[in-house]
C-alpha positions in Angstrom: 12.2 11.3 -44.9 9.3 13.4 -43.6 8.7 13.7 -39.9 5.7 14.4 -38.3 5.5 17.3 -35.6 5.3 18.7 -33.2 8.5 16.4 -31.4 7.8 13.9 -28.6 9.3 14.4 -25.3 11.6 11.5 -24.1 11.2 9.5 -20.7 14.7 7.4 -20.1 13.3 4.6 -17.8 16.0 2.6 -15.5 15.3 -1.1 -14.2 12.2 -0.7 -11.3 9.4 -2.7 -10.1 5.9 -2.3 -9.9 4.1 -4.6 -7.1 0.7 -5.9 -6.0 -0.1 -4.7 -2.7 0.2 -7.9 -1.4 3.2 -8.7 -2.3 4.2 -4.9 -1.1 3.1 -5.9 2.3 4.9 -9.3 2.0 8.3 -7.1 1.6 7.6 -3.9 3.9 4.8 -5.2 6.1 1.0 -5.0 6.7 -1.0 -2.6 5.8 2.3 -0.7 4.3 1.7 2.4 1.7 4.4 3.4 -0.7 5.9 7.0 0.2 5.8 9.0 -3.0 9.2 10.4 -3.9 8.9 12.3 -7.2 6.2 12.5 -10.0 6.5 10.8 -13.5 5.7 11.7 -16.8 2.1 10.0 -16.6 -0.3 11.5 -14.6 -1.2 9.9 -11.0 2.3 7.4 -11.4 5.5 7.9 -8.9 8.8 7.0 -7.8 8.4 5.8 -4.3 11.2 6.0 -1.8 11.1 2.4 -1.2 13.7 0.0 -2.9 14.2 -3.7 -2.8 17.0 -6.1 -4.2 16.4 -8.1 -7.3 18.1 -11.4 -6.4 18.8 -13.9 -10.3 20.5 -16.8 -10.8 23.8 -15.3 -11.8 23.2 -11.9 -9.6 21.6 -8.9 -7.8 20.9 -5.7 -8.0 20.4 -3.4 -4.7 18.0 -0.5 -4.5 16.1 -0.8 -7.4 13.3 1.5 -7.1 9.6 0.8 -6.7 7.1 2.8 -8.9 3.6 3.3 -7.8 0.9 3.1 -7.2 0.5 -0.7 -6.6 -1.2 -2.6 -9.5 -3.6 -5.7 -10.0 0.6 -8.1 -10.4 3.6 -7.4 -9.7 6.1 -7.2 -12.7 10.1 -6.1 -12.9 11.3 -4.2 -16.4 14.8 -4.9 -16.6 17.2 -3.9 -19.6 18.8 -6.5 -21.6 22.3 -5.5 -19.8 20.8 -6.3 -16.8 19.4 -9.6 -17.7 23.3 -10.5 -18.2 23.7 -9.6 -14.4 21.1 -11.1 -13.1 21.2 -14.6 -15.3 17.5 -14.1 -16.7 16.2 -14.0 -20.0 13.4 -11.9 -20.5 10.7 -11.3 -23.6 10.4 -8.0 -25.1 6.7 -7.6 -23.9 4.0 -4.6 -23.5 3.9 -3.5 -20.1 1.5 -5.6 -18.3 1.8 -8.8 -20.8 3.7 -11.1 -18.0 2.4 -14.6 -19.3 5.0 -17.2 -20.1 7.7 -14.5 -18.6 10.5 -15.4 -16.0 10.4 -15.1 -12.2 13.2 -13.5 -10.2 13.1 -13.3 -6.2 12.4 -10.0 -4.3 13.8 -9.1 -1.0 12.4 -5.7 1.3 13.2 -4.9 4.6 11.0 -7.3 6.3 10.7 -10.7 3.9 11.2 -12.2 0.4 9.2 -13.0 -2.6 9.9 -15.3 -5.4 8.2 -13.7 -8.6 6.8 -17.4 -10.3 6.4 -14.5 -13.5 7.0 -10.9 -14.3 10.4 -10.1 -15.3 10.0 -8.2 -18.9 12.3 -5.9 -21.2 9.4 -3.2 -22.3 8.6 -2.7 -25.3 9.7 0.9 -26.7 6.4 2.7 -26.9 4.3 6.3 -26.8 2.3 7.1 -24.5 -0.2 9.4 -25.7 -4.3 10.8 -25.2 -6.6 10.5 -28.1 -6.5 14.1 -29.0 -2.9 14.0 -29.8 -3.6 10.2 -31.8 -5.7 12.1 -33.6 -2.9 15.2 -34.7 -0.3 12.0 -35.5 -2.5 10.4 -37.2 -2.4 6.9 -35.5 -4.6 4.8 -33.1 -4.3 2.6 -30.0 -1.4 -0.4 -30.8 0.0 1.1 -33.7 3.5 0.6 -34.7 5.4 3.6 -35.9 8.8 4.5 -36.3 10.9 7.1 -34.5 13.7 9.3 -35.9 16.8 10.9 -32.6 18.5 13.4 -33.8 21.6 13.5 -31.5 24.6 14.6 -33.1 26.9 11.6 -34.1 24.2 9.2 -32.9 21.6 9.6 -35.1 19.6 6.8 -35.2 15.6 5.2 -36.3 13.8 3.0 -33.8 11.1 0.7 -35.4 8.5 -0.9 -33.9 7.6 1.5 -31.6 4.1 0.7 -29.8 1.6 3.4 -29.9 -1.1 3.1 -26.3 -3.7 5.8 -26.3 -5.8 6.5 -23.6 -7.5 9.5 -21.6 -5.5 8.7 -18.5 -1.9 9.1 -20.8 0.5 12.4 -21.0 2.6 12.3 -24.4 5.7 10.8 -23.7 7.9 8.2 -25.9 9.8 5.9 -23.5 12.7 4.0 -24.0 15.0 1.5 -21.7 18.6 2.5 -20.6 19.7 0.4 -23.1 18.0 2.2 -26.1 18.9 5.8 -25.0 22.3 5.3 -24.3 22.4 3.7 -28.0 21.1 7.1 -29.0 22.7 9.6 -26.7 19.1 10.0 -25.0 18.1 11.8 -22.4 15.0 12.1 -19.9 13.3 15.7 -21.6 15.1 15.2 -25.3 12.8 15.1 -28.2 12.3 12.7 -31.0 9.9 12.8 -33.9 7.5 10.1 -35.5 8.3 9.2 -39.0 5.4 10.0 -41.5 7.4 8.4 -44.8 10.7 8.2 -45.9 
C-alpha cells in the first residue's frame, strides 16, 4: 500500500446544527446574532455559544451546539448512534444535500421549529484548497480512500469525498461514530491512499 504525503489533519465533528437566520430568530428572537465561542478548522466557521434541543420521535438531545455563521437552510448532522436516540433515519448525504431528508423539531429559549427537512449523517470527506488538490493529485468530488494508523485500530475508510475550494483549510472530517471506530482524535493525522 503506498500513501500519499504529507498526512491530513483530523476534525472529530459531534452532532450540531447549522440554521437559517430565520429560523435563528424563530428560536432566540429578532434580530438575534450567534455569539462566537471558539474557531473551527475552516476559515470564517465557529462554535457559537448558543444550544438548542433536538426533539425525535423516540427522543432528545439537550444542548447540542449551533455552528455558524447562519446559512441559506437550516440542516442538523447527526451520527448514526444518535439517530437510534432520536427515532430518525437519516441519508448519508454531502453537507448541504438536504432533499428528500427527514425533519426533526427544534426548540431555543424563546420558540420551536419543526425542520419539514434537514436531518443528515455527513458524508466522510476532505476539505481542501486547490493548491493542495493539486500536490494529492485529485480534484473537486473525488472519492479517495483514507488509511488511520492508530495502534490496534488500524483501519481504511472508502469513499471519502474530496470538496476543493479557495475558501477551504485542509482538514479530513469524520462523525463521532467513525473516529471512535478508529481511536480518532480532533488533531490526529491520516493519510490518502495512492495504491495498494
Amino acid at each position: 500500500m503506498k500513501l500519499k504525503e504529507p498526512g491530513i489533519v483530523v476534525g472529530v465533528s459531534n452532532r450540531h446544527v447549522h440554521l437559517s437566520h430565520e429560523d435563528l430568530e424563530k428560536l432566540f428572537g429578532e434580530g438575534y446574532e450567534l455569539t462566537p465561542l471558539r474557531p473551527l478548522g475552516q476559515p470564517g466557521q465557529y462554535a457559537s455559544e448558543e444550544c438548542v434541543e433536538l426533539i425525535g420521535p423516540k427522543g432528545s438531545f439537550a444542548k447540542v451546539r449551533i455552528l455558524g455563521p447562519v446559512r441559506k437552510n437550516s440542516q442538523v448532522e447527526i451520527s448514526r448512534t444518535d439517530s437510534f436516540k432520536l427515532g430518525v433515519t437519516p441519508p448519508v448525504r454531502d453537507s448541504g444535500d438536504i432533499e428528500g431528508t427527514p425533519g426533526i423539531r427544534i426548540k431555543g429559549p424563546l420558540g420551536e421549529i419543526e425542520l419539514e427537512k434537514g436531518v443528515i449523517i455527513a458524508k466522510r470527506h476532505i476539505h481542501m484548497l486547490p493548491s493542495d488538490a493539486d500536490l494529492y493529485g485529485v480534484k473537486d468530488k473525488d472519492l479517495v480512500s483514507i488509511y488511520c494508523d492508530k495502534e490496534g485500530r488500524k483501519l481504511i475508510f472508502q469513499d471519502v469525498l474530496i470538496r476543493v475550494s479557495e475558501k477551504f483549510a485542509l482538514e479530513f472530517h469524520v462523525d463521532i461514530d467513525e473516529a471512535n471506530a478508529a481511536l480518532l482524535n480532533n488533531g490526529d493525522q491520516v493519510k490518502i491512499i495512492e495504491s495498494f
